[in-house]
N, C-alpha and C positions, 0 to 999 in steps of 0.2 A: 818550062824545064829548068830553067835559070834558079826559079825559087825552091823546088824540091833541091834541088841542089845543094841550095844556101841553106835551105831546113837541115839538110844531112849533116852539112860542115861545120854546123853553127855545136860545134864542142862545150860551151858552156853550158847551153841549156841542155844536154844531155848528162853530162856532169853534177846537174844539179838535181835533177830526177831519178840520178841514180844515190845518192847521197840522202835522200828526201825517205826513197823509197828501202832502203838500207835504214834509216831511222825507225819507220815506221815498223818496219818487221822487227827490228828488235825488241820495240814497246811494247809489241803482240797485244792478241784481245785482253781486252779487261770486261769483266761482269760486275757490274752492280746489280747486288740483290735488292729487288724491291718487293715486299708482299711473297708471293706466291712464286711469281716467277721472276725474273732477272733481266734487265738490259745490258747487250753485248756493245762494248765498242770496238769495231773492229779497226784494223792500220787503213783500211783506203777511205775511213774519215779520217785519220791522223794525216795522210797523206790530202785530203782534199783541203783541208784547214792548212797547212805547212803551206804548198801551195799558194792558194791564196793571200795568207800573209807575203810570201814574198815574188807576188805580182807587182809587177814595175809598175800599174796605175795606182797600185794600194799604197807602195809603202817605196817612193823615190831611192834608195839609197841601194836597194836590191837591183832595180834599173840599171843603175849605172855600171853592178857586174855583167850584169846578161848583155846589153847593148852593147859592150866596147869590142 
């Protein structure tokens, strides 16, 4: 119970997923045309890529906002 708790409180990393995901919908889909038909990219890769860059194991300096 203690940890759902600290999952709820923990304001940074919600903060951050809101900010991510605000990014993301502004950039909205893009199509490249290829041939015949097109590939779509849509925000929840922009959002899975953001993300991951600023994983505390990938990229230390992102860590040290979310942890404190």
């Amino acid at each position: 119970m203690s940890l759902a708790r600290e999952l709820l409180l923990d304001w940074r990393m919600h903060l951050s997923v809101l900010i991510i995901t605000i990014i993301c919908e502004a950039i909205g889909v893009v199509a490249i045309p290829i041939g015949i038909g097109s590939v779509l990219l849509l925000p929840l890769l922009y959002a899975f890529l953001i993300g991951l860059v600023l994983n505390p194991n990938v990229v230390k300096p992102a860590g040290k906002w979310l942890q404190q």
